[in-house]
C-alpha positions in Angstrom: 101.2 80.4 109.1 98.4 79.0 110.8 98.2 81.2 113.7 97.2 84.3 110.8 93.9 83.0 109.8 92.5 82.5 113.4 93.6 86.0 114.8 92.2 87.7 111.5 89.1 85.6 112.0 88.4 87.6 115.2 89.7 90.6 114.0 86.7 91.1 111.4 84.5 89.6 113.5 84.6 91.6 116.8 83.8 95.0 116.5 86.4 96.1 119.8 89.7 98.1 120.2 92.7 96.6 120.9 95.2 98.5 122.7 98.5 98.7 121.7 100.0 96.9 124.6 98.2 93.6 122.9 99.9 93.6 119.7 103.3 94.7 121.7 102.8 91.6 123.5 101.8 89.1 120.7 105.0 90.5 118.8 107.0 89.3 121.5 105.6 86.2 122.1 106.5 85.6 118.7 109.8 86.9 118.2 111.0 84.6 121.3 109.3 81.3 119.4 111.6 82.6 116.5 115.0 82.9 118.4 114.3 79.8 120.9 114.0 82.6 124.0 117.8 83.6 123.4 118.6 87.1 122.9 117.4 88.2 118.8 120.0 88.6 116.5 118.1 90.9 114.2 115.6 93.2 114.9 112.0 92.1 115.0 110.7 95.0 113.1 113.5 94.3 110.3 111.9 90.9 110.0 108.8 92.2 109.6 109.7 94.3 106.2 109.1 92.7 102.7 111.5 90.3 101.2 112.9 92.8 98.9 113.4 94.8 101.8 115.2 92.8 103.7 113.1 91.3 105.9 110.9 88.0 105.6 107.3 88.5 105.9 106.6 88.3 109.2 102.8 89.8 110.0 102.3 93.3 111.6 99.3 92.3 113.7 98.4 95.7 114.5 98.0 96.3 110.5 96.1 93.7 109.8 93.7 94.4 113.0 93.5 97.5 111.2 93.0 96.6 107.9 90.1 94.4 109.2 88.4 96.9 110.9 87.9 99.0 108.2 86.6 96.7 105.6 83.1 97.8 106.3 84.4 101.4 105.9 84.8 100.5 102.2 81.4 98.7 102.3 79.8 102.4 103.5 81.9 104.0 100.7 81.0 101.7 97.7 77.3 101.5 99.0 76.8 98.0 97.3 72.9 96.7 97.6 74.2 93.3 98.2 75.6 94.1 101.5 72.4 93.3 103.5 73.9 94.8 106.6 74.4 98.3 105.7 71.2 99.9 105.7 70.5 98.4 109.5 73.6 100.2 109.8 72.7 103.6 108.2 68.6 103.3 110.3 71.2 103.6 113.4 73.1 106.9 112.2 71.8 110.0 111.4 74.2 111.0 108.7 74.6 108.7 105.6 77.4 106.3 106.1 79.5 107.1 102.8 80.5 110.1 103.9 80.8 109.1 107.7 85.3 108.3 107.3 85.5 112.5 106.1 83.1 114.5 108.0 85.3 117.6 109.6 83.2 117.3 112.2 82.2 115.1 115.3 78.8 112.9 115.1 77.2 111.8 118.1 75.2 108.8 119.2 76.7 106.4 116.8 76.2 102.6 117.5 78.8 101.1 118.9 80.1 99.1 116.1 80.0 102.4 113.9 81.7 104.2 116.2 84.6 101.6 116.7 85.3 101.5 112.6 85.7 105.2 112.7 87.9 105.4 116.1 90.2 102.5 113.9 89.9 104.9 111.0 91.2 108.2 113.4 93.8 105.8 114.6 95.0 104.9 110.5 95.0 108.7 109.7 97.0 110.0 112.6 99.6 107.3 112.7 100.2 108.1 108.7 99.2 112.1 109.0 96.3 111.5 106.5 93.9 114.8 105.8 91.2 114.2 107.7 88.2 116.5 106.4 89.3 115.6 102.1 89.5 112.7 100.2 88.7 111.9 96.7 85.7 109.4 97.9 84.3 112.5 99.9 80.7 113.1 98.6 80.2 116.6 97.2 76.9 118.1 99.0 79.0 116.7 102.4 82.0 118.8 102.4 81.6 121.2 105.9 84.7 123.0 105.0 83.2 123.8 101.4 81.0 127.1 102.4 78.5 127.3 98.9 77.1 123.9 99.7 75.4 125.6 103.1 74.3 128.3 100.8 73.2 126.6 97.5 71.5 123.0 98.1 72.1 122.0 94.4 75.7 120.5 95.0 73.9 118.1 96.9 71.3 117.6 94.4 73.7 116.4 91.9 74.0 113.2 93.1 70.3 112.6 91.2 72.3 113.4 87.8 75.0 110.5 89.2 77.7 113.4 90.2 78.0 111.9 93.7 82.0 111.5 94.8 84.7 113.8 93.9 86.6 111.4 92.0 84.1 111.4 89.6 85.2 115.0 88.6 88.9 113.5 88.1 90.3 112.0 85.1 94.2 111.3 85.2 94.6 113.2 87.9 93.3 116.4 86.4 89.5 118.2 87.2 87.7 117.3 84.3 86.6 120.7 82.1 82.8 121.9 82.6 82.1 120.5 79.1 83.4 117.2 79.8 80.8 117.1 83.4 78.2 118.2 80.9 78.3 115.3 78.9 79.2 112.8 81.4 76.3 114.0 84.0 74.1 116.0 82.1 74.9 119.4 84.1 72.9 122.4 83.2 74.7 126.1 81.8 73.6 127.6 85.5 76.0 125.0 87.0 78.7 126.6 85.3 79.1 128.9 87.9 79.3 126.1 91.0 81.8 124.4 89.0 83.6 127.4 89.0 83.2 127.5 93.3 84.1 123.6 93.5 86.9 124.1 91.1 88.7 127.0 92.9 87.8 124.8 96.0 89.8 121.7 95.3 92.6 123.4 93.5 93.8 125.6 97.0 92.9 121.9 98.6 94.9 119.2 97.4 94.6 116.8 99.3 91.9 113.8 97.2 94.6 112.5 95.3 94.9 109.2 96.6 92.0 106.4 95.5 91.8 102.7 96.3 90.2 100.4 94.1 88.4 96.8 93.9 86.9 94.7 96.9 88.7 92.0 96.5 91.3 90.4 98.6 90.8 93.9 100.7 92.2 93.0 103.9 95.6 92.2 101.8 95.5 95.4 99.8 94.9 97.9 103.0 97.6 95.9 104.7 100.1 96.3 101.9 99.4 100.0 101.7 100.2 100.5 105.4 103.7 98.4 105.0 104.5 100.9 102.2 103.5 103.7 104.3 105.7 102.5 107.4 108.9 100.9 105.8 110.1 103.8 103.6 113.5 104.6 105.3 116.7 103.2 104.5 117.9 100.2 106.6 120.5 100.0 108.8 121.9 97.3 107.2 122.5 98.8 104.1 124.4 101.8 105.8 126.8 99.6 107.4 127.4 97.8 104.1 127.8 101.1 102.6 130.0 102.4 105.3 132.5 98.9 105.6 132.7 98.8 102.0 133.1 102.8 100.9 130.7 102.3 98.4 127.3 104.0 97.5 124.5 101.8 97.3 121.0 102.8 95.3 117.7 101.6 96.7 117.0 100.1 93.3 120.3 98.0 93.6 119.6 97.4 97.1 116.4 95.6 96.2 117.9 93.7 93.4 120.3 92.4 95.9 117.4 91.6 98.5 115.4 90.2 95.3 118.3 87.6 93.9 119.1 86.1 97.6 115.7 84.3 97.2 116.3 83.2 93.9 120.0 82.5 93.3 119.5 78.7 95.0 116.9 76.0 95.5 118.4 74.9 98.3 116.5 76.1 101.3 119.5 76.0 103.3 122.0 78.4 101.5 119.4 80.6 100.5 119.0 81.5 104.2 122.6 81.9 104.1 122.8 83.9 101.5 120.5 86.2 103.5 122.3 85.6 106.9 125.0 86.8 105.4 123.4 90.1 103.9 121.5 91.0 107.1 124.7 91.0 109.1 123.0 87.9 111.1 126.3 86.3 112.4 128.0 88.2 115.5 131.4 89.2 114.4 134.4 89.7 117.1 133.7 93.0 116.2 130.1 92.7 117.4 130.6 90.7 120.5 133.2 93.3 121.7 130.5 95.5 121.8 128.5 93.6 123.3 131.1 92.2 126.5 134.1 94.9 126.3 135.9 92.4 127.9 136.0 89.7 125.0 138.6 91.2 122.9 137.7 92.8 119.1 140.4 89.9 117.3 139.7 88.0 114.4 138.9 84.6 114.8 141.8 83.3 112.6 144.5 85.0 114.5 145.2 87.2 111.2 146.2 89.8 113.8 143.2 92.3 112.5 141.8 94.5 115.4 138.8 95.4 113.3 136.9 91.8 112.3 133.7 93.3 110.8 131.5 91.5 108.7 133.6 92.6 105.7 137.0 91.6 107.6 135.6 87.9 108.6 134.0 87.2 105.3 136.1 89.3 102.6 139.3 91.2 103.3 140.7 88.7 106.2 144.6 87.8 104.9 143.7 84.0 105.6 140.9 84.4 103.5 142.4 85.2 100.2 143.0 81.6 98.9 139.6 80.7 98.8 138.6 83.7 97.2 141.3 83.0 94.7 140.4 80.0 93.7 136.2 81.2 93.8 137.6 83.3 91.0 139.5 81.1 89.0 136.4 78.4 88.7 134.2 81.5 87.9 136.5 82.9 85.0 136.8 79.9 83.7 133.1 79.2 83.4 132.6 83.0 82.1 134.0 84.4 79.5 133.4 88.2 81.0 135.9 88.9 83.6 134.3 88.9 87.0 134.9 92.1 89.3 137.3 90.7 92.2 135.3 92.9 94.3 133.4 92.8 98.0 129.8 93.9 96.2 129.8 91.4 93.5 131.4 88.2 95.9 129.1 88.8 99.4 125.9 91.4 98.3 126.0 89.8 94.3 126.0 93.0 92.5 127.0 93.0 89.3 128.6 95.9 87.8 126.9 97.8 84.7 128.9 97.6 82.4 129.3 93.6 82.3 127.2 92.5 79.7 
């Protein structure tokens, strides 16, 4: 897609908000250049989930304006020499950049291109209800809500020793023992006692468990993070399956059956069939009655069903049944397993466990 590289472009190189109203806007310009200005047959926001999801890609804008933005809040973070633009940055603000994102407290008088990286950054950890005062790439001698450091000055000084961050006290997800710091940073016996203060501290606050990692391809990593953090409910497509069908479907199968529709064909054309089908795209008598009470909810073959859903008009219907016959016989005679004569395995593909 052509059009992704120009807006990402000036989203890394403007430092400006964009209201929400923009990105609601660019979404519909391009859902209508998808459906040809006719009415959408599936949800823009379904489109937009992963492949395995169901969906097909398409961009969240206002993600990737995001995930833009707040590259240079990984640049304060990481603190890399190389980046010749971050100590003009830091000469502009009064408190050092690094622990700028996790302050529990407002800084004033920020430049303006500071100040519109950490607004993003608010925006990010409202919209997913991230902690805002704790993170395991908060600095140690920073933490306002951690009272010794405003009485003893040495948390801060242990940043000489290379004790800077507090992932640097985690290994495996566990604090690393008093002995282990001691070798690692050189810590002295009378620190023993404010490892014993940050200890208790971070054990009734749990909330530095999460840690990014690398600098490269960033934009793509922050954006894929916020995808997982946004599409995590079950889709309504696979409730309607499960409800037409009176069968349970697992997440893990669900994927599987999202996963083999791109790769049961390479033919363009009835791979996007094979995903038509799946995502309920085609409008069933049973849909357009919905839609225009008036049309009436019969099948198209005259069967004489009063309930065509997708399962009706592509499985069950009476004047179906040869087909699917004769589907079956080619199949068992290519197999030697007997094939499931089933709604799961013929329209969704899955296979049942026990088939070797």
């Amino acid at each position: 897609m052509n059009l992704l590289p120009r807006l990402l472009y000036l989203f890394q190189m403007l430092p400006v908000g964009i209201p929400k109203s923009m990105f609601v806007e660019l979404d519909k310009i391009i859902s209508k250049f998808i459906w040809q200005s006719k009415r959408p047959r599936i949800k823009y926001k379904t489109l937009q989930r992963s492949k395995t999801e169901g969906g097909l890609n398409l961009p969240v804008l206002k993600y990737y304006f995001w995930a833009a933005q707040l590259k240079p809040l990984i640049s304060w973070i990481q603190q890399d020499s190389q980046t010749r633009w971050l100590s003009i940055e830091q000469a502009k603000c009064s408190v050092p950049l690094k622990v700028l994102p996790f302050l529990d407290i407002l800084v004033k008088d920020l430049p303006l291109w500071t100040k519109t990286t950490l607004n993003i950054w608010n925006k990010v950890r409202i919209s997913f209800k991230l902690p805002r005062g704790l993170s395991i790439l908060t600095s140690i001698g920073h933490i306002k809500s951690f009272t010794p450091n405003f009485l003893d000055k040495k948390f801060s000084k242990w940043a000489e020793q290379g004790l800077t961050f507090l992932h640097q006290l985690i290994d495996r997800n566990n604090l690393m023992s008093f002995e282990e710091l001691c070798r690692n940073f050189h810590l002295q016996k009378n620190d023993f006692f404010r490892y014993l203060q940050l200890r208790s501290f971070l054990s009734a606050h749990r909330d530095w468990e999460r840690k990014g990692g690398g600098d490269k391809k960033l934009i793509t990593k922050l954006y894929s993070v916020f995808l997982s953090m946004n599409f995590n409910e079950p889709t309504w497509t696979k409730q309607r399956w499960e409800a037409e069908t009176a069968k349970k479907i697992s997440d893990e199968t669900w994927e599987e059956v999202w996963t083999e529709a791109h790769r049961v064909t390479n033919s363009n054309t009835w791979r996007e069939y094979k995903w038509k089908i799946i995502s309920r795209y085609f409008r069933t008598p049973d849909v357009v009655s919905k839609m225009d009470p008036k049309v009436p909810s019969l099948c198209w073959r005259n069967c004489g069903s009063a309930v065509p859903n997708h399962t009706h008009i592509f499985w069950s219907c009476p004047k179906l049944q040869n087909f699917w016959d004769e589907v079956y016989r080619a199949i068992n005679q290519i197999f030697p397993e007997v094939i499931p004569k089933d709604v799961t395995v013929a329209l969704l593909g899955i296979i049942p466990d026990d088939l070797p």
